[in-house]
SESE-918974 format. One line per 4 residues: number of its first residue (from 1); for each residue z, y, x of C-alpha. Coordinates in Angstrom, 1 decimal, decimal comma. Example, Ala and Ser with C-alpha at 12.3 -4.5 7.8 and 13.67 -1.06 7.14 Angstrom:
# residues 2
1> 7,8/-4,5/12,3 ~ 7,1/-1,1/13,7
END
This chain:
# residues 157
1> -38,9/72,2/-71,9 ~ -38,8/75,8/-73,0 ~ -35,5/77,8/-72,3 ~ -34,8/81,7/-72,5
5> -32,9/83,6/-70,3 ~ -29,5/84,5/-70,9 ~ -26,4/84,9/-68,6 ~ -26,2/81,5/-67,9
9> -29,9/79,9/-67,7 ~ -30,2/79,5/-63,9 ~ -27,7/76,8/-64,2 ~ -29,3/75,6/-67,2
13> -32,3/75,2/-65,8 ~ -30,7/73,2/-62,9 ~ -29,1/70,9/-65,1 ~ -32,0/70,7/-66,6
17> -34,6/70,4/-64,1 ~ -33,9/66,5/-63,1 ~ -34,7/65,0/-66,7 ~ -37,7/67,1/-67,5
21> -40,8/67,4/-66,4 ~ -40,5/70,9/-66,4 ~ -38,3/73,9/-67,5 ~ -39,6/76,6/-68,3
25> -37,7/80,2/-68,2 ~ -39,0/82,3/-71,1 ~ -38,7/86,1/-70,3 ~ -36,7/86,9/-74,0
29> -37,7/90,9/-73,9 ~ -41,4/89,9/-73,9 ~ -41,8/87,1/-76,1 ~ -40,0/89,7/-78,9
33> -42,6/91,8/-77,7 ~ -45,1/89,2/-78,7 ~ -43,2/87,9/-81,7 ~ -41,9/90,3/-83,3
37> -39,7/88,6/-86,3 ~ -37,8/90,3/-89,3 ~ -35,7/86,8/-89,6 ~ -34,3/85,6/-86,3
41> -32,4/82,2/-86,2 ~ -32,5/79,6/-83,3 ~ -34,3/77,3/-84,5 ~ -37,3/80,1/-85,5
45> -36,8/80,8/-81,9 ~ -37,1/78,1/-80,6 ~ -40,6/77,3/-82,8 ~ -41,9/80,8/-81,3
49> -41,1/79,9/-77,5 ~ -42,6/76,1/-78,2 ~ -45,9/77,6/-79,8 ~ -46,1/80,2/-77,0
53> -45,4/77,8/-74,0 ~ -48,3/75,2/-76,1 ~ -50,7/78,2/-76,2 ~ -50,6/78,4/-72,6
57> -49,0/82,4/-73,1 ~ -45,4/82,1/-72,4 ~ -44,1/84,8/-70,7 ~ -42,1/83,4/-67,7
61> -39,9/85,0/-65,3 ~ -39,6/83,2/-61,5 ~ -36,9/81,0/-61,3 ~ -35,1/80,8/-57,7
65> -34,8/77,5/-55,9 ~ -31,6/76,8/-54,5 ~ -31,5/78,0/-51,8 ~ -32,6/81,8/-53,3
69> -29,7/81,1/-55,8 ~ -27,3/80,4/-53,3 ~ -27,8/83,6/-51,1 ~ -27,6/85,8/-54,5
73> -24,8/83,8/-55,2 ~ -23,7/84,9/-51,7 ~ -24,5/88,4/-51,7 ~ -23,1/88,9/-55,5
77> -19,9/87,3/-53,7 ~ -20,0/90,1/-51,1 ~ -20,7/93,0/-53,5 ~ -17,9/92,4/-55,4
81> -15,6/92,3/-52,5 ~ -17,1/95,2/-51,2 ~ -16,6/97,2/-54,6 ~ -12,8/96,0/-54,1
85> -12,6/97,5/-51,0 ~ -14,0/101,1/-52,1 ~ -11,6/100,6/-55,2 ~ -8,4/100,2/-52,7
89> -9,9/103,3/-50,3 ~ -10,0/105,7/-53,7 ~ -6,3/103,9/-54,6 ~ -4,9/105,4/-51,7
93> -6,7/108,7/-51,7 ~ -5,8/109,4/-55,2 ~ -2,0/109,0/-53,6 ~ -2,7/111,0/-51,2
97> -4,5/113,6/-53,4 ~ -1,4/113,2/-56,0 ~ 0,7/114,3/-53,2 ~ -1,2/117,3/-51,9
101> -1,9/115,6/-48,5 ~ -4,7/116,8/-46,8 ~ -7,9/114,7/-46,1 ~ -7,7/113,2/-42,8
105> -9,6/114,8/-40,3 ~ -10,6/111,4/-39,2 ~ -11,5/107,6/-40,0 ~ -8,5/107,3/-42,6
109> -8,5/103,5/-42,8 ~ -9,2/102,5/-38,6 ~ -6,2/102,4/-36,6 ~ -5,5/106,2/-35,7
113> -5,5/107,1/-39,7 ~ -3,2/104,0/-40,0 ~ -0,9/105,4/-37,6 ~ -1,3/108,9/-39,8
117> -0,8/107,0/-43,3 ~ 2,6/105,4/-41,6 ~ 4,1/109,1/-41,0 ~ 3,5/110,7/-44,4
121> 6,7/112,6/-45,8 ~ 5,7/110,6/-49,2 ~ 8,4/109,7/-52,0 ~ 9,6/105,7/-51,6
125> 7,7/104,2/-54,1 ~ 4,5/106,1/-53,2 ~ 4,7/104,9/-50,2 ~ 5,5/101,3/-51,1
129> 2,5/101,6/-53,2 ~ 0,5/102,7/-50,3 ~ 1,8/99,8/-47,9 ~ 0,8/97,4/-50,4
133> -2,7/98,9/-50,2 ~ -2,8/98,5/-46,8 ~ -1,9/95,1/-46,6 ~ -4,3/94,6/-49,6
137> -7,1/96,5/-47,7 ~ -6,7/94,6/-45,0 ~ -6,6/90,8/-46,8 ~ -9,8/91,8/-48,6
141> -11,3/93,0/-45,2 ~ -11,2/90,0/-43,4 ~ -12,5/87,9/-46,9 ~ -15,8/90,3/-46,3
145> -16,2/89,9/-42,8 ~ -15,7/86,1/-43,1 ~ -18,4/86,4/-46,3 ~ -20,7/88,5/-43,3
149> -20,2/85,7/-40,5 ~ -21,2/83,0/-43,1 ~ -24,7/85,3/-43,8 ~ -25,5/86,1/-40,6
153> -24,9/82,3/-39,1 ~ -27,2/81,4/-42,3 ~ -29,4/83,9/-41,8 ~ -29,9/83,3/-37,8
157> -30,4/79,3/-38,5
END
């Protein structure tokens, strides 16, 4: 079985896998490359990737086994926590910034810069809004260093 990639294929192709001899991942960029077609429908498609993978020159991409998948899985996991967190940090700057505060002359978000954020002269709702990050900031913290234990004990074992 021939299937291209698309957004969604590497759980295709584990659906797949068990009722099939074999599934094969057709890279889409290079077999339109090969075949280049004025009319492109599905089913011309899928004649094109059957005549290739017959040919023996179906161009495949590597397909991860599960245990690959689950670690990108992991670490796409962690990167979008991690993009959170820098969004929160420039949340709270920009309040700052809005506010003509100062930069902190130290680390801003350990407990010393904490104790600095609590004593800003800011307007009420500014600093509600920068509570809220805090608490926020720190929920999402302890999500990424629970993802980092979980890769580490994986990683170790």
């Amino acid at each position: 079985m021939v299937i291209e990639v698309t957004g969604n294929s590497a759980a295709v192709e584990r659906l797949l896998r068990p009722h099939v001899k074999r599934v094969a991942v057709a890279n889409p960029r290079l077999v339109r490359a090969i075949a280049y077609a004025r009319i492109k429908t599905d089913k011309i498609d899928a004649e094109t990737l059957a005549k290739f993978h017959a040919a023996g020159f179906l161009p495949e991409v590597w397909v991860a086994d599960e245990d690959s998948y689950g670690r990108r899985r992991q670490m796409a996991e962690r990167a979008g926590v991690l993009a959170q967190i820098v969004r929160i940090k420039g949340r709270m700057k920009a309040i700052l910034h809005a506010n003509l505060i100062p930069p902190y002359k130290g680390h801003l978000f350990g407990k010393s810069g904490q104790r600095w954020l609590e004593s800003l002269p800011l307007p009420p709702e500014e600093y509600a809004m920068l509570q809220r990050l805090i608490a926020e900031l720190e929920r999402v913290t302890k999500q990424l260093l629970e993802i980092d234990k979980v890769v580490a004990q994986e990683g170790s074992g």
